[in-house]
Residue, then its C-alpha position, 0 to 999 in steps of 0.5 A: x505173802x498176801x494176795x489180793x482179789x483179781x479183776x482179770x480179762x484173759x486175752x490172745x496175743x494173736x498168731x505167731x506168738x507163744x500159745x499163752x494168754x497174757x493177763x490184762x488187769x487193772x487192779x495189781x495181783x499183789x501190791x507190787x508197788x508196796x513189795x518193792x519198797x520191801x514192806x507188805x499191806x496188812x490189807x489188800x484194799x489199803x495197796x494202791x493201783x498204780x494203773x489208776x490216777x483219777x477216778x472221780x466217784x461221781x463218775x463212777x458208773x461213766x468209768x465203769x461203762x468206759x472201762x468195759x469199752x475199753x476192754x472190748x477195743x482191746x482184746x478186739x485190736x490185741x492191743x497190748x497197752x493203753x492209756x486213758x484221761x478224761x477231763x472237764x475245764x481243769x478237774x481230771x475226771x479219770x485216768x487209767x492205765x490198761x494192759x501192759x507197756x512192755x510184754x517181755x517184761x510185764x510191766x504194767x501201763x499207768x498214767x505216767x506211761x509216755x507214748x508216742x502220739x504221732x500227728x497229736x505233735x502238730x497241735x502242739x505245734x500249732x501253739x507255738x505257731x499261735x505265741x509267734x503270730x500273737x507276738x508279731x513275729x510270725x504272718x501265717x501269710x507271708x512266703x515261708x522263705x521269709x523265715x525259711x531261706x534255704x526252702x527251694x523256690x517253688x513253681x508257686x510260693x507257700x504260705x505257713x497258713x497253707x502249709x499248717x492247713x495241708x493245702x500248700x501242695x507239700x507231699x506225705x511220706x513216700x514208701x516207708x520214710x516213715x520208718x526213717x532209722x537216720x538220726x537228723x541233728x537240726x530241723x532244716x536237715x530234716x528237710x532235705x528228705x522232701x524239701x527239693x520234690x515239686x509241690x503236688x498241686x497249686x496251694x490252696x486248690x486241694x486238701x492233702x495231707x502232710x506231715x512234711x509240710x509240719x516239718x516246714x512249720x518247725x523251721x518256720x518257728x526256728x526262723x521267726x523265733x530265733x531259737x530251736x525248735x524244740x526248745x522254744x516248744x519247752x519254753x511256750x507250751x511244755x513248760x508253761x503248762x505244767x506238761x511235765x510228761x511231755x518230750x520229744x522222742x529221742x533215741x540215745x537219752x532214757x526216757x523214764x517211763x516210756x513205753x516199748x512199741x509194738x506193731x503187727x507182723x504179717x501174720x496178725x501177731x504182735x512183735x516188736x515194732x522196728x527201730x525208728x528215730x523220729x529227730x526228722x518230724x518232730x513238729x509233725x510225729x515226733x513227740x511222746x506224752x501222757x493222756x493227762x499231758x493231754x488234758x492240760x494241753x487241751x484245757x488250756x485251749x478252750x477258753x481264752x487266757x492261754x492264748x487270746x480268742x481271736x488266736x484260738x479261732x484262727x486255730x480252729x477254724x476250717x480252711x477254704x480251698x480255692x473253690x470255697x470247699x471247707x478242708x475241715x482242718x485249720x491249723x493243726x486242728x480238725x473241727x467238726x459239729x457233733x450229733x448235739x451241734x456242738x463244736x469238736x476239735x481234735x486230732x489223731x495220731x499214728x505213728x510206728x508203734x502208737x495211736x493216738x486221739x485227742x479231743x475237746x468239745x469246745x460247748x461243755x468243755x469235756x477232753x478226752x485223750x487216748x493212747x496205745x503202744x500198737x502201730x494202727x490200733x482202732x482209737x478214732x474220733x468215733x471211740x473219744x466220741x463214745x467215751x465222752x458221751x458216757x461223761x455228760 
């Protein structure tokens, strides 16, 4: 049996685990992927890393620097796996997979490793919002009764604008709700949860976030279409743009590829993350995708085509509350300006058992996306920031 050179970094697991180092590796200990098909490679440098989908040589000193950052936020966090995709226009500059999708198992990250990306489900949905304004099914103005009659009366009534800007007063998670184990058949059942709370304040008077109120927008969506949510998702942004990776996150179905999650217990250690079923928020968390999903999904938001100019402003531009305040979040985006002045857009994502971040510079065109399998892992904008500059 032929072993191959190890590019290994060692690190602890935290308390509350076996006094043990699990390997973090990106290049395979054997050529596992040629021993399970039962044939060996006369060379080591002939296997090829599974870990690995892209890696432009032009780039290889970016790739290089970003890899070590990535280690770094790694063995810092304990994070147990991660993936990585970089891209400019429609070219995929890089993506890897890094540590491990499941720990009892050993199986390794790769680029094909599905992830739950948390609030990154609401630019997704923000593009089904997009076709149905552009069709001139949707008025992002219009009271969300007229496409959601069952939602209650409120003492002020909310626009789907408002509510895809977190302004219409709909409030977050209470307590743990967001660790809901309940299965929801339809999307207007998921309502039910919040549906009959006060607003928190007068719409369009104060920022508050709200993945509840994307929930809304998933019915909202049903109602302007005239079909399930989730299958007009497949039929307007999955399928359409080859995001072949990219499905809501069901509990009963098996999910090829999809990692296990993994939170911290009291004691700063990994464990298993709890049983969740998220059928209750899928328009606002509930999707699992891939970083080079991602790309795809960004790129085709940063020129016209997919969707018209006009609809990508709309998307991008920053709410004004009452007070002329800027919310720094239009529908289903945050924008902001770099230290270059150019235009980001982007969004994170946290979910049980996943971090999420997904950007795009709307000047150069550079995406960047990155996903772990560890509730509360440090992968903000500041991290894509840091990897995207390395590609310039």
């Amino acid at each position: 049996m032929t072993f191959c050179n190890v590019d290994v970094t060692l690190w602890p697991m935290g308390r509350g685990r076996p006094a043990t180092w699990q390997r973090l590796t990106r290049v395979p200990v054997l050529a596992a992927a040629v021993l399970a098909a039962g044939v060996l490679s006369a060379g080591c440098g002939d296997a090829p890393d599974p870990t690995v989908g892209h890696a432009s040589g032009e780039h290889s000193a970016a790739i290089d620097s970003a890899r070590a950052v990535l280690d770094s936020v790694m063995a810092a966090g304990g994070i147990p796996g991660l993936s990585v995709a970089v891209g400019m226009g429609s070219e995929v500059l890089w993506s890897e997979g890094f540590g491990f999708s499941d720990l009892t198992h050993d199986v390794k990250v790769t680029p094909l490793t599905r992830f739950r990306i948390g609030s990154v489900s609401k630019p997704f949905t923000a593009a089904a919002v997009a076709h149905l304004v552009e069709d001139g099914a949707l008025d992002l103005d219009a009271p969300v009764r007229s496409y959601v009659p069952s939602w209650p009366a409120k003492r002020w009534p909310i626009t789907t604008r408002q509510v895809a800007g977190h302004i219409a007063g709909v409030r977050h998670y209470r307590g743990r709700e967001n660790f809901s184990a309940v299965a929801y058949p339809t999307v207007l059942a998921g309502l039910e949860i919040f549906q009959d709370d006060s607003l928190l304040t007068e719409p369009g008077t104060s920022y508050a976030y709200s993945s509840y109120g994307w929930n809304l927008i998933s019915a909202v969506v049903e109602g302007a279409s005239g079909e399930p949510f989730l299958e007009y998702m497949d039929a307007v942004v999955f399928e359409p743009l080859g995001m072949s990776n990219t499905t809501a996150d069901w509990v009963r179905p098996i999910i090829p590829h999809r990692t296990r999650f993994y939170v911290r217990d009291e004691d700063d250690g990994v464990v298993n993350a709890p049983f969740v079923d998220n059928s209750y928020k899928w328009a606002g968390g509930g999707f699992l995708s891939t970083p080079e999903d991602m790309l795809l999904f960004a790129n085709a938001h940063f020129a016209p085509g997919y969707l018209e100019a006009e609809t990508l402003d709309m998307l991008f531009a920053p709410q004004t509350l009452r007070d002329g305040t800027s919310t720094g979040y239009g529908v289903g985006w945050g924008s902001a300006t770099n230290e270059h002045g150019e235009a980001i857009v982007s969004h994170t994502g946290g979910s049980v058992g996943g971090t999420t971040v997904m950007t795009l510079n709307r000047d150069n065109g550079l995406i960047v996306a990155i996903v772990a399998n560890l509730s509360g892992a440090r992968l903000g904008r500041g991290l894509a920031a840091h990897i995207e500059a390395l590609f310039r």
